[in-house]
C-alpha positions as a printed Julia matrix, in Angstrom:
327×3 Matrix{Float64}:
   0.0     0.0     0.0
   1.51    3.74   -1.0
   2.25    5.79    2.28
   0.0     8.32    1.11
  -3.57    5.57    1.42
  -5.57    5.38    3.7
  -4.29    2.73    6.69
  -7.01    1.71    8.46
 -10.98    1.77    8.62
 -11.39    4.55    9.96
  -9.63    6.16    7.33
 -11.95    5.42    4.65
 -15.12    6.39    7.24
 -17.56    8.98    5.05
 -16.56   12.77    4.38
 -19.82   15.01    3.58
 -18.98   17.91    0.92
 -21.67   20.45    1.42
 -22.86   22.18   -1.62
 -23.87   25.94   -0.94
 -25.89   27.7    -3.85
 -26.69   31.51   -3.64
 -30.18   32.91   -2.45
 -32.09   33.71   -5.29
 -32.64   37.78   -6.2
 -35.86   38.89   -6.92
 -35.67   42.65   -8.32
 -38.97   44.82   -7.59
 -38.12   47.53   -9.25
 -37.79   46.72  -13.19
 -40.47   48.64  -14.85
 -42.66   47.42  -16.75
 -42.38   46.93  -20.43
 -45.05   49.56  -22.52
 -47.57   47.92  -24.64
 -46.09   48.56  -27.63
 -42.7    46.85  -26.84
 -43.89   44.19  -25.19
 -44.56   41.66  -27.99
 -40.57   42.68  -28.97
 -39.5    42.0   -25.33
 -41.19   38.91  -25.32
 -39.8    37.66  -28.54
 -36.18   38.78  -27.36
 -36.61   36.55  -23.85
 -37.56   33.37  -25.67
 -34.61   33.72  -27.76
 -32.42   34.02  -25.24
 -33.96   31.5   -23.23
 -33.61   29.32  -26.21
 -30.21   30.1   -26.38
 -29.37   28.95  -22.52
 -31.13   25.58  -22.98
 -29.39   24.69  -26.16
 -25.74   26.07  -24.25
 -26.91   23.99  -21.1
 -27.48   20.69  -23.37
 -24.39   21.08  -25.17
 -22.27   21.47  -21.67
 -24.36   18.52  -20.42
 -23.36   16.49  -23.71
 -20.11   17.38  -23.27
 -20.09   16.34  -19.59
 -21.71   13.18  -20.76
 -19.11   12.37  -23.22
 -15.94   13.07  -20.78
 -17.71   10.88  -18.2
 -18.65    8.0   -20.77
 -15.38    7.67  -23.12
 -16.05    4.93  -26.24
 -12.71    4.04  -25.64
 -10.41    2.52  -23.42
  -8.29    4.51  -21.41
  -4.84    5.57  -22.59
  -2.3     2.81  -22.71
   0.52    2.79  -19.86
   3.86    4.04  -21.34
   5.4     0.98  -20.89
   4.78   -1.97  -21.88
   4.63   -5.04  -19.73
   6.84   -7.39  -20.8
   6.81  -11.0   -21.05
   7.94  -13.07  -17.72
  10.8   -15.62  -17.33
  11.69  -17.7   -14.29
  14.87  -16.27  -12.16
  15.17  -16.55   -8.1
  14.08  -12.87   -7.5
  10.51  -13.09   -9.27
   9.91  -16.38   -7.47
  11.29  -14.91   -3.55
   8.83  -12.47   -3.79
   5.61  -14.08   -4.65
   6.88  -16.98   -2.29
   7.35  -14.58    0.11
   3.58  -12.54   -0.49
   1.97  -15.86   -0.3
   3.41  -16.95    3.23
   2.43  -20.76    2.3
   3.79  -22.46    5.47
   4.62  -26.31    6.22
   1.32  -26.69    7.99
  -0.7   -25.53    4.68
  -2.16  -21.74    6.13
  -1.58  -18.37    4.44
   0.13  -15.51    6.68
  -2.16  -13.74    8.42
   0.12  -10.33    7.95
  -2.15   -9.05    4.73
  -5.55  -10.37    4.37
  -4.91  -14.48    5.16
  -7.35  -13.63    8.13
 -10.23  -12.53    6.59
 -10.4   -14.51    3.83
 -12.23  -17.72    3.37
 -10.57  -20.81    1.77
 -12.8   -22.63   -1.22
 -13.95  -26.02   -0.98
 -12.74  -28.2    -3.48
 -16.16  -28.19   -4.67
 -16.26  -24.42   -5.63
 -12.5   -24.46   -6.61
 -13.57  -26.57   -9.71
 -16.76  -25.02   -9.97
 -14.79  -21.66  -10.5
 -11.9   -23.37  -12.46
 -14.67  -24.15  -15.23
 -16.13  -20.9   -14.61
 -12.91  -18.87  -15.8
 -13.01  -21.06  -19.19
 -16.74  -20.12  -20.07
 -16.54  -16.59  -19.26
 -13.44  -15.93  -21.36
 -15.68  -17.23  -24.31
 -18.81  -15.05  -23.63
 -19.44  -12.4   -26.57
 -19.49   -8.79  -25.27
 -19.96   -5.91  -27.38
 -18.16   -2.73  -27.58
 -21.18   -0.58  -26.44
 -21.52   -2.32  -23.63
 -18.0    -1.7   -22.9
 -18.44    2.06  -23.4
 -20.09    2.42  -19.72
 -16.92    0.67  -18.23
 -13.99    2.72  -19.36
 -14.73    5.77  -17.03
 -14.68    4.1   -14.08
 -11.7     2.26  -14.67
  -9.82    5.3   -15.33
 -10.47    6.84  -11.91
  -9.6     4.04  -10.25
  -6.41    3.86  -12.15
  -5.71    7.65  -11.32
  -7.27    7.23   -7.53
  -5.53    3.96   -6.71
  -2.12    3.72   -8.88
  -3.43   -0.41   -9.67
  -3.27   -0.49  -13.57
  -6.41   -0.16  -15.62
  -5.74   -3.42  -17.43
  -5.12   -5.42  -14.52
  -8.25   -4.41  -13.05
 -10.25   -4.99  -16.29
  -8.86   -8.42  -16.25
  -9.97   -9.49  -12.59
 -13.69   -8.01  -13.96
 -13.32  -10.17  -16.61
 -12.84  -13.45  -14.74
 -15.38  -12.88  -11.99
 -18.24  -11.33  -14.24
 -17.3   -11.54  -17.69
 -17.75   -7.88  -17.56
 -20.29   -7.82  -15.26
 -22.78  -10.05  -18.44
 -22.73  -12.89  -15.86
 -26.22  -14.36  -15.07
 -26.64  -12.94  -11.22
 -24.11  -10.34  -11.52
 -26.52   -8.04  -10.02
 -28.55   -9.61   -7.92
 -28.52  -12.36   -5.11
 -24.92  -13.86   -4.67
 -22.54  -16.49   -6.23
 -23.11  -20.53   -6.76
 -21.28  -20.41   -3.14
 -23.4   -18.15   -1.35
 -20.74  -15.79   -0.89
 -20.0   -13.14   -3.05
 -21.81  -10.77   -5.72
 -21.78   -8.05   -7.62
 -19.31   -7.07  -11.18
 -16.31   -7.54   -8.96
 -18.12  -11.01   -7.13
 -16.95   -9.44   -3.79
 -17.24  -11.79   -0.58
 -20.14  -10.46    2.02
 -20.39  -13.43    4.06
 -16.35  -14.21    5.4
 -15.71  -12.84    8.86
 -15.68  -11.29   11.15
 -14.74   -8.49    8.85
 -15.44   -9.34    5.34
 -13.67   -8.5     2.13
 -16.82   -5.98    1.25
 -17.15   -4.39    3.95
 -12.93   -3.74    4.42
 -13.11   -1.66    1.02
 -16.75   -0.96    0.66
 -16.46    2.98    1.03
 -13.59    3.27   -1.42
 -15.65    5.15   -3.83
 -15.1     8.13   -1.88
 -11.96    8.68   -3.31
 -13.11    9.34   -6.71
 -15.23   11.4    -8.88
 -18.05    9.21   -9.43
 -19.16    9.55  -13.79
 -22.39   11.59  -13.77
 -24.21    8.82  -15.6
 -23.24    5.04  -15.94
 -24.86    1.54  -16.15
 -26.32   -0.13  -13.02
 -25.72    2.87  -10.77
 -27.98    1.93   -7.53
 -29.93    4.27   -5.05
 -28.2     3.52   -2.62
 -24.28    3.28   -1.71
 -21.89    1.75   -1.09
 -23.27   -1.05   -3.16
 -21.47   -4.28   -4.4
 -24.14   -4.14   -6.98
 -23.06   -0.5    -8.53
 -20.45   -1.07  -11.2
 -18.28    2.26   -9.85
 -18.75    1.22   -5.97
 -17.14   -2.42   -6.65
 -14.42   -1.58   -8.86
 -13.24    0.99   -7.07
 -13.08   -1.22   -3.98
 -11.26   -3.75   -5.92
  -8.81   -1.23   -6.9
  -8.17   -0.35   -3.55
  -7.63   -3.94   -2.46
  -5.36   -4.55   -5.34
  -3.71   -1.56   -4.19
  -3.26   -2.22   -1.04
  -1.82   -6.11   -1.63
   0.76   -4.76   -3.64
   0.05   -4.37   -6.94
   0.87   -0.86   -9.02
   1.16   -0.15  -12.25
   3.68   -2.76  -13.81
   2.13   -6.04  -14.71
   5.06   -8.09  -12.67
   5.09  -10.36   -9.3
   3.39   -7.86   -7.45
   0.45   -7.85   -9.38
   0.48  -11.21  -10.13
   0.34  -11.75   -5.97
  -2.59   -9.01   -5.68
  -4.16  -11.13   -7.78
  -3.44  -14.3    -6.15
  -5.14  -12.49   -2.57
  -7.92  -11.57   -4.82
  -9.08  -15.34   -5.27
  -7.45  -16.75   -2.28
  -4.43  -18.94   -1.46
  -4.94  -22.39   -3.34
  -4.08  -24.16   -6.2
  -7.17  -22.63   -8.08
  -6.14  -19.08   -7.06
  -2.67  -19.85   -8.68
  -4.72  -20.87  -12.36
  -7.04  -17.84  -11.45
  -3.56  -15.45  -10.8
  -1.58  -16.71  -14.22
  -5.01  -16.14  -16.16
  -5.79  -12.79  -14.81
  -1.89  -11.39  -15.65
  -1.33  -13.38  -18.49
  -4.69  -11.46  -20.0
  -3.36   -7.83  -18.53
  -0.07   -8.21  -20.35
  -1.45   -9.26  -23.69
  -3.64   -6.64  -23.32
  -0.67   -3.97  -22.6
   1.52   -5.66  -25.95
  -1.2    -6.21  -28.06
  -3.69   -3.08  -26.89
  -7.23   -4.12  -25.36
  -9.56   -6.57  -26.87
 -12.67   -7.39  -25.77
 -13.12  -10.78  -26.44
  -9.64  -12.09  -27.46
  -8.61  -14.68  -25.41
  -6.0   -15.28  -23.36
  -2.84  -16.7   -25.39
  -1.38  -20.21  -23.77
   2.22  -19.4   -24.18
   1.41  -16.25  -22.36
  -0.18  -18.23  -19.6
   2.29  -20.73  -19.27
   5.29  -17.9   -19.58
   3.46  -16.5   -16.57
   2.73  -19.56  -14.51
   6.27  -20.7   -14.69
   7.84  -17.11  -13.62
   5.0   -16.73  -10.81
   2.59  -19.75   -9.96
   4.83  -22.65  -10.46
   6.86  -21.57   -7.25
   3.64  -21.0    -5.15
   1.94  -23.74   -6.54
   5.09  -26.41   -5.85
   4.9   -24.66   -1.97
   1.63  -25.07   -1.94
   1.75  -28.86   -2.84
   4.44  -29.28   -0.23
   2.78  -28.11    2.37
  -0.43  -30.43    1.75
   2.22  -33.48    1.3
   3.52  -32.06    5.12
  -0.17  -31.83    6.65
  -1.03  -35.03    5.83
   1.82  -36.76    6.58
   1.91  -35.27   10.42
């Protein structure tokens, strides 16, 4: 987490900004108008009234438009490179995963408040990544996305793409059936970002749930609700996921670190390792390549990424189950 975040809970507690608008001025003293002017007076007033509304609805067009880009946000300057095994890259996601001999996850980051799968919903979700990656979205459904992911990007220092990957493996851009209402096959999580409400005794929601108050919300968007914070508004929950990513590491580059945020973002198993290569395998194609919808994720890219990152928390991972069951 940058020095310059929010540390704690109370941190992020609401902050009221009171609008104050002038009285209005009534002036009793404008004469008025003689008979003979008044049809010229009248027809004067309507034109500049006409003139305000079509000046408002341009500058409320124009607001419109900067909210609601039809395109992504601006690439990055640099672009993410390919990974390759070496001893540093696998030290430090060893050492953000915390996989002891006895099989649990350091509870220095979020070990503590998160809740490990069952096998059942590991393979469940394992199958759920594949179908997802293959669901059709279209470009104007995209359009009510890009906004928000740029504030969070410019609120949170977590890169855009790596973001827009994690939405696309837990909602397929929020197009998933349920994505907003009720919760997950598990009974767990919801919402575009498929946040967990139901893991105590704090819970991953409600540890980032006011995060939106750190940005501008867009004046109009998709699935806004009434009422926030709600995992259910698209700007609420990936703003708080951008703030967890943030604060488990990840920045802009598309290395280790993000590769590890996204790791904590699943949780510490072997399905969170598949669900880790996936989701930074798909950021850096998108950062070589430029963003595509509905491309999917290249194999060699996976695999490039699995053996520089997930093969040395998967093999500690597997060691540590081999240790449990033998004591």
């Amino acid at each position: 987490m940058r020095a310059d975040e929010p540390t704690t809970l109370a941190d992020m507690q609401t902050v009221s900004v009171a609008a104050s608008y002038p009285p209005e001025v009534q002036d009793g003293n404008v004469p008025s108008p003689s008979p003979e002017r008044g049809a010229w007076l009248l027809a004067g007033a309507l034109a500049v009234l006409g003139a305000a509304v079509l000046a408002a609805a341009l500058l409320i067009a124009g607001r419109s438009a900067s909210d609601a880009p039809t395109a992504p946000p601006p690439a990055l300057p640099t672009v993410a490179t390919t990974p390759s095994p070496n001893p540093v890259a696998a030290a430090s996601v060893l050492a953000h995963a915390s996989v002891s001999t006895h099989g649990r996850a350091s509870t220095q980051r979020r070990g503590a408040i998160v809740t490990r799968p069952s096998s059942t919903q590991q393979q469940l979700d394992a199958s759920r990544f594949v179908d997802q990656t293959r669901t059709h979205i279209s470009a104007r459904w995209m359009e009510g996305f890009y906004a928000i992911y740029a504030t969070a990007q410019r609120t949170f220092g977590v890169n855009w793409l790596l973001l827009a990957s994690i939405h696309r493996q837990e909602s397929a851009f929020s197009t998933a059936l349920g994505t907003y209402h009720g919760l997950n096959f598990a009974g767990c999580c919801g919402g575009p970002m498929q946040f967990n409400v139901t893991n105590g005794p704090v819970t991953t929601w409600r540890l980032v749930r006011d995060s939106f108050r750190y940005g501008r919300r867009p004046s109009a968007y998709d699935h806004a609700t009434a009422k926030h914070p709600s995992i259910y508004d698209d700007f609420d929950a990936i703003m708080a996921a951008a703030h967890l990513l943030s604060a488990d590491g990840a920045e802009y580059p598309l290395d280790g670190a993000a590769w590890a945020a996204a790791y904590d973002y699943y949780g510490h198993d072997a399905t969170g390792v598949t669900y880790a290569d996936q989701v930074l395998a798909r950021a850096i194609g998108w950062s070589q390549h430029g963003f595509c919808i509905n491309c999917g994720v290249e194999a060699t890219m996976i695999e490039a990424v699995h053996a520089a990152y997930g093969a040395p928390v998967l093999a500690a991972l597997v060691k540590a189950t081999a240790a449990r069951v033998k004591n």
